[in-house]
Z-matrix of the N, CA and C atoms (Angstrom, degrees):
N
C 1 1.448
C 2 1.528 1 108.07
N 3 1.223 2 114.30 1 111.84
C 4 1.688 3 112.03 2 170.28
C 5 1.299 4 114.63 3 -93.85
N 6 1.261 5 108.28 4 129.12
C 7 1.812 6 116.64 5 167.83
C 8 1.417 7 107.99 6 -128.70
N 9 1.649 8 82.15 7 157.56
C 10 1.479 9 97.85 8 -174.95
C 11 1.161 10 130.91 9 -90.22
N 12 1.351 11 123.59 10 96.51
C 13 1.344 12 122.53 11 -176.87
C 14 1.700 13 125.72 12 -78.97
N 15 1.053 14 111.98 13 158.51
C 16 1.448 15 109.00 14 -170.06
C 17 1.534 16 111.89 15 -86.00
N 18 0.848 17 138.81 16 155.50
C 19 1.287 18 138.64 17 -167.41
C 20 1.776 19 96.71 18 -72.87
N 21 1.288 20 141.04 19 -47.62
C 22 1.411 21 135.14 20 -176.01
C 23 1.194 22 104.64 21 -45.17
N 24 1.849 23 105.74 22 -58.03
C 25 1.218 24 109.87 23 -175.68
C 26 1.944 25 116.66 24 -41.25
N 27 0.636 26 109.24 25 -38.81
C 28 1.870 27 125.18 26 -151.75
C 29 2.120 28 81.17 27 -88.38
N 30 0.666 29 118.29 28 -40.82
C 31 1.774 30 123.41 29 -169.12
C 32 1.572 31 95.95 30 -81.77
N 33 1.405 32 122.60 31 -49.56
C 34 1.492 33 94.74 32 164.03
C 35 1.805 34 134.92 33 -84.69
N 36 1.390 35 104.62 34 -11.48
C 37 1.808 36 93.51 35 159.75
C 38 1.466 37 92.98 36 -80.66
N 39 0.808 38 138.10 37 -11.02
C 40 1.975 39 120.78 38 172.28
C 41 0.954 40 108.48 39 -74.75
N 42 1.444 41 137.64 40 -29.92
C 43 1.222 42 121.43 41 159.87
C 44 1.522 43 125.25 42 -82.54
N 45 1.236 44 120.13 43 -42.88
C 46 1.286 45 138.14 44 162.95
C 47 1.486 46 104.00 45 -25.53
N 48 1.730 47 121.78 46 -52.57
C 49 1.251 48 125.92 47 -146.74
C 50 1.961 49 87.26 48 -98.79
N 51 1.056 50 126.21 49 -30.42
C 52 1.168 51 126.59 50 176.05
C 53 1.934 52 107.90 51 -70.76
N 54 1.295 53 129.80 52 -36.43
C 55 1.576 54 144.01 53 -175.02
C 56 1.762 55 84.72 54 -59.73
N 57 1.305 56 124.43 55 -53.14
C 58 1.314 57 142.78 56 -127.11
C 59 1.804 58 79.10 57 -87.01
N 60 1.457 59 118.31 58 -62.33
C 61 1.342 60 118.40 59 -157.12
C 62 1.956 61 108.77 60 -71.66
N 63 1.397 62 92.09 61 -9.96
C 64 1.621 63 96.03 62 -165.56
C 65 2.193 64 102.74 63 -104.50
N 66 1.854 65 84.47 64 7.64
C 67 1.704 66 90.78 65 -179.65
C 68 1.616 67 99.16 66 63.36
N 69 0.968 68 129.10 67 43.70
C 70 1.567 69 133.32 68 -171.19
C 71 1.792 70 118.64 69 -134.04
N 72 1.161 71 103.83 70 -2.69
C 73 1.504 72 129.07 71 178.37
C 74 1.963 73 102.70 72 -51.11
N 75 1.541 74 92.30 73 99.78
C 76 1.762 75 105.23 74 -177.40
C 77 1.646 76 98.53 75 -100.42
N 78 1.696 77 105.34 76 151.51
C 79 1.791 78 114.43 77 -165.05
C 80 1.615 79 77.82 78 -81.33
N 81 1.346 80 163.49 79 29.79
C 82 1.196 81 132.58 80 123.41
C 83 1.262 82 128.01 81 -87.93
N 84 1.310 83 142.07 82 -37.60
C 85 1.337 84 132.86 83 126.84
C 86 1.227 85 113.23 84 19.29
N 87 1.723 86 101.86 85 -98.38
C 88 1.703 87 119.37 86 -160.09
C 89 1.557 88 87.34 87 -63.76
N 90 1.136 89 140.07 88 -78.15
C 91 1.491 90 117.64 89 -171.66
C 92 1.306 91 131.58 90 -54.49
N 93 1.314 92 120.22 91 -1.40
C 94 1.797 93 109.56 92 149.51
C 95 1.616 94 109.62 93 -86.09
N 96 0.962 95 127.56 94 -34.25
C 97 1.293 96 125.40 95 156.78
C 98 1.395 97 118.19 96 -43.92
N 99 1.243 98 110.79 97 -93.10
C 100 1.710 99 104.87 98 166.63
C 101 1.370 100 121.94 99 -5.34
N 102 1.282 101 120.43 100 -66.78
C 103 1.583 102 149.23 101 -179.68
C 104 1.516 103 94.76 102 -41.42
N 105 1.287 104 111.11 103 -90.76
C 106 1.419 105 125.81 104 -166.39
C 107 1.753 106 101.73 105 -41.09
N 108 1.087 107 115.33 106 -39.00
C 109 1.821 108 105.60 107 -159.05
C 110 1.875 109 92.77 108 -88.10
N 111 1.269 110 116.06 109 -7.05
C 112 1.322 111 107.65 110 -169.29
C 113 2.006 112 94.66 111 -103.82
N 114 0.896 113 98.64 112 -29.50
C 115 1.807 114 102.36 113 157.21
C 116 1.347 115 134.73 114 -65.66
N 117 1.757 116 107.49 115 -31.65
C 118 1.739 117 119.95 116 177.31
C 119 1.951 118 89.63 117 -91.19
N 120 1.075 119 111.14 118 -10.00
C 121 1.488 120 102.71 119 -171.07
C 122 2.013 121 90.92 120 -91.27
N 123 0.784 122 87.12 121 -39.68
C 124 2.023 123 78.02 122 -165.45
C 125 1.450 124 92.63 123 -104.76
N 126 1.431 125 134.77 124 44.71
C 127 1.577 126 139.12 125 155.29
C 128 1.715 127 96.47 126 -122.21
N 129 1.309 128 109.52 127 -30.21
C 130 1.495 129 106.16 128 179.97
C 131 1.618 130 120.81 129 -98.34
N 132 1.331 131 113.37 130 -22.88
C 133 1.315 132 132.13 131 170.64
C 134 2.008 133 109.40 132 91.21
N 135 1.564 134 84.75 133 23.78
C 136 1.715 135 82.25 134 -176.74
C 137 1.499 136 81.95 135 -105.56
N 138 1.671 137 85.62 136 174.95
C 139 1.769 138 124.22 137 -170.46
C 140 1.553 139 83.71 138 -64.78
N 141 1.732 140 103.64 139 155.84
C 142 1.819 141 113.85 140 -177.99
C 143 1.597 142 82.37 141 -74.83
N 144 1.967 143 114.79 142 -54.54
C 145 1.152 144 86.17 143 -161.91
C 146 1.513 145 132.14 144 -81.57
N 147 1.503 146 127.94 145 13.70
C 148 1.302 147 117.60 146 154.31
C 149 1.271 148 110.13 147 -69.03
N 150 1.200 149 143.60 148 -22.83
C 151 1.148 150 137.63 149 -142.95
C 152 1.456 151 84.09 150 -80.34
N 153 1.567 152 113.04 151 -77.34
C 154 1.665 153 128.96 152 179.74
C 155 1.126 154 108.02 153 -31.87
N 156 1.517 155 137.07 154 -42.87
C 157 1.347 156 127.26 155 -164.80
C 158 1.397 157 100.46 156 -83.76
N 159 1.537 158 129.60 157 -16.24
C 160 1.235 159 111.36 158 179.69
C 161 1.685 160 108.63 159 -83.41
N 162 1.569 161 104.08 160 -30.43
C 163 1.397 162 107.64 161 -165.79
C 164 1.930 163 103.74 162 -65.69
N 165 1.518 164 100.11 163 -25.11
C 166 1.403 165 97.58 164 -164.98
C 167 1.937 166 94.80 165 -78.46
N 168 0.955 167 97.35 166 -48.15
C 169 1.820 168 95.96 167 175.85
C 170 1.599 169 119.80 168 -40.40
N 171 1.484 170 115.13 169 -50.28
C 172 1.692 171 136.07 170 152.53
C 173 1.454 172 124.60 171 -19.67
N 174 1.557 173 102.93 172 -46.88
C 175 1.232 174 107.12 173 -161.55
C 176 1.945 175 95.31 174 -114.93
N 177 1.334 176 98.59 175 -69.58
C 178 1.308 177 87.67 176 160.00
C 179 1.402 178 161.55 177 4.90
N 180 1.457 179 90.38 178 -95.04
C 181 1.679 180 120.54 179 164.71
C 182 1.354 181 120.29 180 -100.65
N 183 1.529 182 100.20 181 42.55
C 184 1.412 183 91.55 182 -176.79
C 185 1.996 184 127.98 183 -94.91
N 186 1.698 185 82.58 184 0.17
C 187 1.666 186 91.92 185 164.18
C 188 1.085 187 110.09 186 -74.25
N 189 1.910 188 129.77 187 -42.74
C 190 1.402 189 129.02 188 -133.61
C 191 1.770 190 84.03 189 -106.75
């Protein structure tokens, strides 16, 4: 399933996912994250967690 994420969205798990690799992951971070995917989730009417699993694949896996 592809969705469309917004570009903010995608810039804060990029950072989020960068806090995360440097053991640096701050509770404002993950809760604007949180926030945002639970907002693109109930503006689009999909599940939060498809939403996250796509955003995490996006940012993620976005070499492979």
């Amino acid at each position: 399933m592809a969705i469309e994420l917004p570009d903010d969205l995608i810039a804060l798990e990029t950072r989020a996912w960068a806090e995360i690799q440097a053991g640096q992951l701050t509770v404002d971070t993950a809760a604007a994250v949180h926030e945002a995917v639970t907002a693109l989730a109930g503006e689009t009417g999909l599940s939060r967690y498809d939403v996250e699993m796509e955003l995490k694949r996006a940012v993620r896996h976005a070499e492979g």
